[in-house]
C-alpha positions in Angstrom: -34.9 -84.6 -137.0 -31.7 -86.5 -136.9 -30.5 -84.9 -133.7 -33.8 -85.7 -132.2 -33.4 -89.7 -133.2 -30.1 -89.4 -131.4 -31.1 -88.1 -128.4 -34.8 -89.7 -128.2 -32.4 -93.5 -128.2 -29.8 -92.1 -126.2 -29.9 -93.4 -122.9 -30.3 -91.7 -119.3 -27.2 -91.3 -117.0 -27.7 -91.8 -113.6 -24.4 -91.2 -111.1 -24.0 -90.7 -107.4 -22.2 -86.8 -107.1 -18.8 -87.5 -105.8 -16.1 -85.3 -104.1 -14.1 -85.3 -107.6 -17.1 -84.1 -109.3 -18.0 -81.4 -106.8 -14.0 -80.2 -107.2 -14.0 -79.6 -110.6 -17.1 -77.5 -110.5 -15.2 -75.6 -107.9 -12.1 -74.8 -109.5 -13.8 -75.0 -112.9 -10.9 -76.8 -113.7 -10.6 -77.3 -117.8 -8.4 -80.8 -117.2 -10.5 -81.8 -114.6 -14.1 -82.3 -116.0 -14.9 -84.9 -113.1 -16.3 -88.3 -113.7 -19.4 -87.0 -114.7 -19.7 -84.2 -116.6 -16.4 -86.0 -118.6 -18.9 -88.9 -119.5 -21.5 -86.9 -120.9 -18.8 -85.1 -123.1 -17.6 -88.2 -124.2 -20.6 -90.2 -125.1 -24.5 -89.5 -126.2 -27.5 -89.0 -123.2 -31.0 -87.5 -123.4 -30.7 -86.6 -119.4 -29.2 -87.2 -116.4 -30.3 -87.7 -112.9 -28.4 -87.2 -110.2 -28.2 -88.8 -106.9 -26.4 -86.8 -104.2 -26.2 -86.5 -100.4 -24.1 -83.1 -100.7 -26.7 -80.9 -99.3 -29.0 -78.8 -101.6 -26.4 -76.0 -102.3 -23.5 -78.0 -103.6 -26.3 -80.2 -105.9 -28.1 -77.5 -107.7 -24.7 -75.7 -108.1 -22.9 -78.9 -109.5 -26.5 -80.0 -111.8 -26.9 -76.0 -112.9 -22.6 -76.0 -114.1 -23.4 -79.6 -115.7 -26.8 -78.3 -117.6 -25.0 -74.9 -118.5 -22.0 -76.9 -120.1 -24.0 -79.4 -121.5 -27.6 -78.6 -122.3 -29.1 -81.3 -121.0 -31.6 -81.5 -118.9 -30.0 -82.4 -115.0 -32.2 -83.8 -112.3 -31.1 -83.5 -108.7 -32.2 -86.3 -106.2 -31.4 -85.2 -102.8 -30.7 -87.8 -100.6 -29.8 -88.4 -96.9 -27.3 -90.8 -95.8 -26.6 -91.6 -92.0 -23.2 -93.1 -93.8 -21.9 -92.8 -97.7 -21.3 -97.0 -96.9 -24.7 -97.8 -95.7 -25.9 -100.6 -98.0 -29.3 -100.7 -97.3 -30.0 -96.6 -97.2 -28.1 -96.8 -101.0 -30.1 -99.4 -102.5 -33.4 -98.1 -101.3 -32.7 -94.9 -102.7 -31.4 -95.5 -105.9 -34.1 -98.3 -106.6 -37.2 -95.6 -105.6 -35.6 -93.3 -108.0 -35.4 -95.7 -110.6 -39.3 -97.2 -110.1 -40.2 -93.7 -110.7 -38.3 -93.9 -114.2 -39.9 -96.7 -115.0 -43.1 -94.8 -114.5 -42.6 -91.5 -116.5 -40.1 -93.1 -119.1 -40.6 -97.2 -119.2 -38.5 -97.8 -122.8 -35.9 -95.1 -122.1 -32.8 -97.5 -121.7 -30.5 -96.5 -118.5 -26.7 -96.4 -117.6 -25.0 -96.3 -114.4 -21.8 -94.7 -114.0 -19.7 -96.3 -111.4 -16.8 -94.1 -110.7 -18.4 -91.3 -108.3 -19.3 -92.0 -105.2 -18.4 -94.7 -102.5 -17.4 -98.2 -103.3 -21.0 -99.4 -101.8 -22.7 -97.4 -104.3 -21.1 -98.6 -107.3 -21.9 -101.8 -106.0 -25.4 -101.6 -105.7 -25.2 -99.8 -109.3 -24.0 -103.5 -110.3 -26.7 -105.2 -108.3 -29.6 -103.1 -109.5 -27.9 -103.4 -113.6 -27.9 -106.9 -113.2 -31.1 -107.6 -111.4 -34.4 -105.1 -111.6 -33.2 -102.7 -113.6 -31.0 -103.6 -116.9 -28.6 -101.0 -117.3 -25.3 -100.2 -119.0 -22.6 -99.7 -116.6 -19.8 -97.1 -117.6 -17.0 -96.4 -115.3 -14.3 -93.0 -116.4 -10.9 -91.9 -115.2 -8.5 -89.7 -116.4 -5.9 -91.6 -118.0 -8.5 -94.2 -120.0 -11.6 -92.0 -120.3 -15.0 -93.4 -120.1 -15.2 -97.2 -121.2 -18.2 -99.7 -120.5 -17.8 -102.0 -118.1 -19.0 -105.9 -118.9 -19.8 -108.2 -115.9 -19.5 -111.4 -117.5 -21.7 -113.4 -115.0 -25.4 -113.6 -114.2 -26.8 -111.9 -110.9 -30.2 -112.6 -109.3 -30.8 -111.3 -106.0 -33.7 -109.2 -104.4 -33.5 -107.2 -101.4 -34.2 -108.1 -98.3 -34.9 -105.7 -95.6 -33.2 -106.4 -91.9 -36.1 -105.4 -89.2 -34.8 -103.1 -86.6 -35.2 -103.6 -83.1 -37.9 -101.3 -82.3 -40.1 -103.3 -85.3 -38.8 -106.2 -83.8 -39.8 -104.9 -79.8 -43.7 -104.0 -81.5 -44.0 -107.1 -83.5 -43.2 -109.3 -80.3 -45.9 -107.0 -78.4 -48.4 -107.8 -81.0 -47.6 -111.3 -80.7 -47.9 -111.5 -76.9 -49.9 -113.7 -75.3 -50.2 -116.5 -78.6 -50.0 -119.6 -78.3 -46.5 -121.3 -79.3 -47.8 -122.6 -82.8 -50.3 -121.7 -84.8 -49.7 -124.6 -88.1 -52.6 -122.5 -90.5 -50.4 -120.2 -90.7 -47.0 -121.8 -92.1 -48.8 -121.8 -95.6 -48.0 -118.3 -96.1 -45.0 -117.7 -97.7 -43.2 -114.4 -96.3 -40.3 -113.1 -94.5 -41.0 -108.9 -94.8 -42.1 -106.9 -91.8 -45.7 -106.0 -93.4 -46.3 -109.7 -94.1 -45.1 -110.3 -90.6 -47.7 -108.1 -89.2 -50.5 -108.8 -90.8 -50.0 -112.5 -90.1 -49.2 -111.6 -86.5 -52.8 -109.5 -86.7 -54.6 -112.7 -88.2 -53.1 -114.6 -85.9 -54.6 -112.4 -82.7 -58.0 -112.3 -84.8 -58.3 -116.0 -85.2 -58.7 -116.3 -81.3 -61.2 -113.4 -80.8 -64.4 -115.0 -82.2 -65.8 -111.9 -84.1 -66.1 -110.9 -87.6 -63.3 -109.7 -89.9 -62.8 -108.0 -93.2 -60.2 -109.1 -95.3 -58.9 -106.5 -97.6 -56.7 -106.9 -100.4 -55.8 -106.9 -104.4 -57.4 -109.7 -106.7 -54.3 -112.3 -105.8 -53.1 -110.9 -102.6 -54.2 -114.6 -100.5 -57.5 -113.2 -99.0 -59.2 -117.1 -98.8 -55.6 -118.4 -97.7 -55.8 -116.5 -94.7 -59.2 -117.0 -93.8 -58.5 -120.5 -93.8 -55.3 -120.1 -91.8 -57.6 -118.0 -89.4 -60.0 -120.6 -89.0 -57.5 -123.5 -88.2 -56.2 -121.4 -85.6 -59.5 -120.9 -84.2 -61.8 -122.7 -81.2 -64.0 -123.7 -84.2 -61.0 -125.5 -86.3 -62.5 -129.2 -86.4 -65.8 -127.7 -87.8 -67.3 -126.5 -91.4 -65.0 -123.7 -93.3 -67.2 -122.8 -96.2 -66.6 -120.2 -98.7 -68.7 -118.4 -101.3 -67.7 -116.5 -104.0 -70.6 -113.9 -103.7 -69.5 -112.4 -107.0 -70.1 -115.6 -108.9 -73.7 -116.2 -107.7 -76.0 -115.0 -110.0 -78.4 -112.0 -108.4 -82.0 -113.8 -108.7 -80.4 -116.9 -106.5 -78.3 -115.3 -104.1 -81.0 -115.2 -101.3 -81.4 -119.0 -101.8 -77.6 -120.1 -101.9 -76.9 -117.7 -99.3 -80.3 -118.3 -96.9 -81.5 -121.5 -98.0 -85.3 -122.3 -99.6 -88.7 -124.0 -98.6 -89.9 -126.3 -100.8 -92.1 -124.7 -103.3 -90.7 -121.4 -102.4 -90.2 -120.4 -106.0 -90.3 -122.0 -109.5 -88.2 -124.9 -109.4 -87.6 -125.3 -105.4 -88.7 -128.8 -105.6 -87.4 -129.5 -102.3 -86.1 -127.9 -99.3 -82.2 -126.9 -99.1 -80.5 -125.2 -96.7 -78.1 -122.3 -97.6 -74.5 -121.5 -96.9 -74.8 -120.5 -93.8 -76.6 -123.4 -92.0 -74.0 -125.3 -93.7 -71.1 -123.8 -92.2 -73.3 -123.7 -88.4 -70.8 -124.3 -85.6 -67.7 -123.0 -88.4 -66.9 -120.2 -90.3 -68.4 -118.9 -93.2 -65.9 -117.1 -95.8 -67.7 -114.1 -97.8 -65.6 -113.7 -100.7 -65.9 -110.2 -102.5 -68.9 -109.5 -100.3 -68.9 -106.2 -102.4 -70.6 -107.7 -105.2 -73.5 -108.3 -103.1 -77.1 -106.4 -104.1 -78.3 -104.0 -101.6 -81.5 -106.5 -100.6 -79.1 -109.1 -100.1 -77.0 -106.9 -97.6 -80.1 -106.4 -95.6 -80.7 -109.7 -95.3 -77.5 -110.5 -94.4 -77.2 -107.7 -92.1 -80.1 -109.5 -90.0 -78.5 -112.5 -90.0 -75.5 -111.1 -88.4 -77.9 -109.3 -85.9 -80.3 -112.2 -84.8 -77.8 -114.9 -85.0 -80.6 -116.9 -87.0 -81.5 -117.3 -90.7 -85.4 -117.6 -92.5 -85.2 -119.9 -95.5 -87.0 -118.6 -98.2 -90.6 -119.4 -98.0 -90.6 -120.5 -94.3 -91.7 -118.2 -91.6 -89.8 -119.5 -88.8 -86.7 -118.8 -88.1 -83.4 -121.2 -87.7 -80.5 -120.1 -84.7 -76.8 -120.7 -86.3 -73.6 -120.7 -84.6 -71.0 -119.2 -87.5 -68.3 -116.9 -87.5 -68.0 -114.8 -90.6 -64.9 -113.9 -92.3 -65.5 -111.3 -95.2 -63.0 -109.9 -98.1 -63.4 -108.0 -101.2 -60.8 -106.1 -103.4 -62.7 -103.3 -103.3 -62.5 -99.7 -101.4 -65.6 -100.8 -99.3 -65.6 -96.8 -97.8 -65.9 -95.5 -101.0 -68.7 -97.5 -101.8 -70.4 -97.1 -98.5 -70.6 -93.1 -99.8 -71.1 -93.6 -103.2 -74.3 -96.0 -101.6 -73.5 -99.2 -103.1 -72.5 -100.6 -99.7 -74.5 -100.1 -96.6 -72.5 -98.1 -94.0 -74.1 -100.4 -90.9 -73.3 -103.8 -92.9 -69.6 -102.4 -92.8 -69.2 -101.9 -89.3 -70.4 -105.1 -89.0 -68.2 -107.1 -90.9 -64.5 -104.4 -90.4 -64.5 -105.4 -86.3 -61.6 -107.2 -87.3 -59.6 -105.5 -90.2 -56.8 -106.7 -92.5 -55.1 -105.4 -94.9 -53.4 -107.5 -97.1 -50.1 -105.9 -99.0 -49.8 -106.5 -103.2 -47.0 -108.7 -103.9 -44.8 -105.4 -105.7 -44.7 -104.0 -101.8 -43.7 -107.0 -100.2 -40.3 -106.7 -100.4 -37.7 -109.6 -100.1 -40.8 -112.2 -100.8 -41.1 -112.8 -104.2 -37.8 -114.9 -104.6 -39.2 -117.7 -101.7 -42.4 -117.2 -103.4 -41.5 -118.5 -106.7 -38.8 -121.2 -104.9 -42.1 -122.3 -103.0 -44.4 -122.3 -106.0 -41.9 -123.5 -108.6 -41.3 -126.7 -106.0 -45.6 -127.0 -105.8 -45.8 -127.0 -109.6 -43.1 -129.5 -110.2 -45.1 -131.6 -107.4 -48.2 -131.5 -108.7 -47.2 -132.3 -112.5 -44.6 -135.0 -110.9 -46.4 -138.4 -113.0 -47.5 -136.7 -115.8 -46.2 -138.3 -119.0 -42.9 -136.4 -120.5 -42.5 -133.8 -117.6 -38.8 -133.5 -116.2 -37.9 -131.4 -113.4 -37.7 -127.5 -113.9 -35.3 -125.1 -112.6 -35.1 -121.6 -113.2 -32.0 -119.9 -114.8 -30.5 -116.5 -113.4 -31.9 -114.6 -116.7 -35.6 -116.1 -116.4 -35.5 -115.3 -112.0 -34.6 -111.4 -112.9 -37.3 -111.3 -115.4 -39.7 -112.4 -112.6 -38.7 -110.1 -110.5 -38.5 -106.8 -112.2 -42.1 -107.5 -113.4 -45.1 -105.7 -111.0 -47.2 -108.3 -110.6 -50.6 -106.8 -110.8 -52.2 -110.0 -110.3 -49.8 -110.6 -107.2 -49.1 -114.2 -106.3 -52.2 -115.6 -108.2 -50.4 -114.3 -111.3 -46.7 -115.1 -110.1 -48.5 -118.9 -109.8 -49.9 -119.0 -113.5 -46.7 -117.6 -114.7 -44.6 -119.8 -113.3 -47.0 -122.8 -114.8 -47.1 -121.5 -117.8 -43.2 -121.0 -118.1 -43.0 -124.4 -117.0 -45.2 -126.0 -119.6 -43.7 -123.9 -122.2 -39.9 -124.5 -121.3 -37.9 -127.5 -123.2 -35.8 -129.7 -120.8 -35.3 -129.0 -117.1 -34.1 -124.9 -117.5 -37.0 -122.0 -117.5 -35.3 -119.4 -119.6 -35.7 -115.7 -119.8 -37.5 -116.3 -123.1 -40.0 -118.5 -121.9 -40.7 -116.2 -118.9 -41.5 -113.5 -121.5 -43.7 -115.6 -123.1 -45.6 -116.1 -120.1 -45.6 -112.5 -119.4 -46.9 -111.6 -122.8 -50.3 -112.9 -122.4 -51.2 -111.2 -119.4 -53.3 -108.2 -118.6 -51.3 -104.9 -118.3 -51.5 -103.2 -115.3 -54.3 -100.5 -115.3 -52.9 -97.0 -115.9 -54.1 -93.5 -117.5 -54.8 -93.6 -121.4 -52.4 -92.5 -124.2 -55.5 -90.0 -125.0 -56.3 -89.3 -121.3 -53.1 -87.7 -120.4 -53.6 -84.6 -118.6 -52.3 -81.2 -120.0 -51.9 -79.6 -117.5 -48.3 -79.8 -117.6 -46.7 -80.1 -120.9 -46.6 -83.7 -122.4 -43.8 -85.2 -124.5 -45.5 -86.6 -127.7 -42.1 -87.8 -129.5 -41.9 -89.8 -125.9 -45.7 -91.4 -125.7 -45.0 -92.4 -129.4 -42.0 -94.1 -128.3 -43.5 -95.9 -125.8 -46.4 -97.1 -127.3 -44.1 -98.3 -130.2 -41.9 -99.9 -127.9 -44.7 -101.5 -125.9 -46.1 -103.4 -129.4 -42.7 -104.3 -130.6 -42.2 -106.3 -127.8 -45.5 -107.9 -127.1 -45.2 -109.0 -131.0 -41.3 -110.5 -130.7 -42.4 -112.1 -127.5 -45.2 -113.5 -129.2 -44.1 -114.3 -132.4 -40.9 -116.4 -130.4 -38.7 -113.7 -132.1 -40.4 -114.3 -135.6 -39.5 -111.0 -137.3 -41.6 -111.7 -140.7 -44.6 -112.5 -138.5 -44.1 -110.0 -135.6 -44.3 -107.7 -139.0 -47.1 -109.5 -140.0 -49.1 -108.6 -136.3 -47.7 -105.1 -136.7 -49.2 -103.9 -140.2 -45.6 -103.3 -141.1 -44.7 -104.0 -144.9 -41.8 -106.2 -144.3 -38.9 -107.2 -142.2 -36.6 -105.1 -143.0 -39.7 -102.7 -141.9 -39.6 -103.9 -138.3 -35.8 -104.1 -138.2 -35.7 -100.8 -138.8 -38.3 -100.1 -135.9 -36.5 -102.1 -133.4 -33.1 -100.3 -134.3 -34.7 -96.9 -134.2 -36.1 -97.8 -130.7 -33.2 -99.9 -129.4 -35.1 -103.0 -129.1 -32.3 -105.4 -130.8 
């Protein structure tokens, strides 16, 4: 049991293979363990993943000698590198490597080793430790052994990727033929290539007048870009009204929608028209237009048709000039054959499609996201009695962005408030960003008692990471309260959740 405790908090190694290390599996050398295998002699892991653009021969050799002299478990990540100096190929690769990590083992804690490999991958070793992915860093050689290395300065930094010249070449083509400035559009905070496209797509859209479907998680800016769309339109100095067809409630949505006749049912004491004679001669936004009954999506399918709407109760019919822009966060295919969404109402409203990217694949945005949101909330709050200024520190930025932002930018904005509200003085600190972070909703993912079987499971693992998971929603919580984070816990004391945190390496 006491060998298991070791191993379960030892960390994982994870090391570029490197020349030296590929020698002294080939001379099998007994002075000359290589960086490597010398660190995981010298100092306690549960596993160790290797990164390696070798070829497939060398690697398994190399990770089968490493498992045979250690017993660990060696993981080989083949990798290809047009150059052992390319920046951008490193980063990408060790950073997929280590989402997947964070995936199968979230509270395992991690440690780079520096010495293998190229100078540009230990730096991006450094990078990653000091940004997304806090990490031990270790660096070995023969005359000092293996010895942690301390950076003794903050990092924050988030990559950024440089579009080629062929995305450049088809993003020009897809912008041909705009028009110089389109100013709906310079609300939307991006600078990746999918953001670029999209918005290059919207922009097209907005001077085609036909219907579009705006696709997209809870959060992703489906309304901001249907407004963008429809100040870039013909129909710009006219109505933009949107509807939240979710928050309608079902008996009514025929007579918000359609509009009513006087009498027309109890309590129509007069005649009103509906949405979509008030947006005539504009565009009408359709938020999650999923949510809509089936009746409805007749109704509305007519509408679409006909170019007119019948108020409820009347019997003749009024023509309306509107241009409909639709969006919904859900998988309308999959409801069109499960039959909760009709199949001819879709090809209706998906003429013009977009698909909006989640804020965790949108990468090199989220840093000018919270720089531009950070600047609105300190705006908006400006005259309120007692409020200063606030800046985020280095700590509180890296927080932000190693988090995966399920809610995307809606969330990123109500973080960022409440971190402000929360924070003392003119500094957002890590702490307060964890604070923030503790009261949202977790990212949906497979049950602890759902887990499939069909390959073999680690229980001592799930515990772990449940533990770990309560541990520090209760510190964060509690502001670091151990008696009351004990309390929230059902443990008996706090000596009780000392020894939990120590046992779990969450000092």
């Amino acid at each position: 049991m006491e060998l298991w405790r070791i191993l379960r908090s030892a960390p994982i190694l994870l090391a570029w293979l490197g020349n030296t290390d590929l020698r002294a599996c080939e001379t099998l050398a007994s002075d000359g363990l290589g960086p490597i295998l010398g660190s995981l002699q010298a100092l306690p892991f549960s596993a160790v993943h290797l990164l390696s653009d070798h070829g497939r021969q060398k690697t398994t050799s190399y990770s089968d000698w490493v498992n045979q002299r250690t017993g660990l478990p060696v993981v080989a990540h083949l990798v290809n590198l047009t150059s052992p100096t390319s920046f951008e190929e490193i980063y990408r690769a060790a950073s997929d490597i280590l989402e997947e990590l964070k995936v199968v083992s979230p509270s395992t804690p991690l440690t780079f080793h520096l010495s293998p490999g190229t100078p540009a991958m230990a730096a991006i070793w450094i990078l990653l430790a000091k940004t997304r992915f806090p990490a031990r860093l270790i660096e070995s050689s023969r005359e000092q052994g293996v010895k942690e290395v301390n950076i003794p300065f903050e990092l924050s930094a988030e990559f950024s990727p440089i579009v080629d010249k062929a995305a450049d070449e088809a993003l020009a083509q897809l912008m041909q033929g705009l028009p110089p400035e389109a100013p709906g559009f310079t609300t939307i905070i991006h600078r990746c290539t999918a953001m670029k496209r999209v918005v290059a797509m919207a922009h097209r859209l907005s001077l085609r007048d036909v219907p579009i479907l705006i696709q997209g998680e809870s959060g992703t800016g489906k309304e901001l870009f249907a407004r963008a769309i429809h100040q870039a339109s013909s129909r710009s100095n006219r109505p933009f009204v949107a509807v939240n067809c979710g928050a309608i409630p079902q008996e009514l949505i025929d007579a918000e929608l359609f509009g009513h006749e006087k009498g027309a049912f109890t309590g129509a004491i007069a005649g009103r028209a509906g949405y979509f004679e008030s947006a005539d001669g504009g565009t009408l936004f359709l938020d999650e237009v999923g949510e809509l009954p089936l009746a409805s999506q007749v109704r509305l399918l007519r509408v679409i048709q006909e170019r007119e709407v019948t108020r409820i109760g009347a019997t003749k019919p009024n023509s309306i000039d509107i241009r409909i822009i639709a969006a919904t966060n859900r998988i309308l295919p999959e409801d069109v054959r499960e039959g909760r969404f009709r199949e001819d109402l879709f090809h209706r409203l998906a003429v013009g499609v977009l698909l909006l990217p989640p804020l965790r694949q949108r990468e090199g945005d989220i840093s000018l996201l919270i720089d531009s949101l950070l600047a609105s909330i300190n705006e908006e709050v400006a005259n309120q009695p007692g409020y200063q200024y606030k800046e985020l520190d280095v700590a509180a930025r890296n927080l932000l962005l190693q988090h995966s932002w399920p809610g995307n930018v809606r969330e990123l904005h109500n973080a960022l408030l409440r971190a402000s509200i929360w924070s003392i003085g003119n500094k957002i600190t890590r702490q307060d960003v964890a604070e923030s972070l503790a009261v949202t909703v977790a990212p949906k993912a497979e049950t602890i008692l759902g887990r499939s079987l069909a390959q073999a499971v680690s229980l001592p693992d799930i515990i772990a990471d449940v533990a770990c998971h309560y541990l520090d929603r209760a510190m964060a919580q509690t502001h670091g309260n151990k008696s009351e984070a004990a309390r929230l816990l059902g443990l008996g004391s706090y000596q009780t959740l000392s020894n939990w945190l120590q046992k779990y390496g969450r000092n």
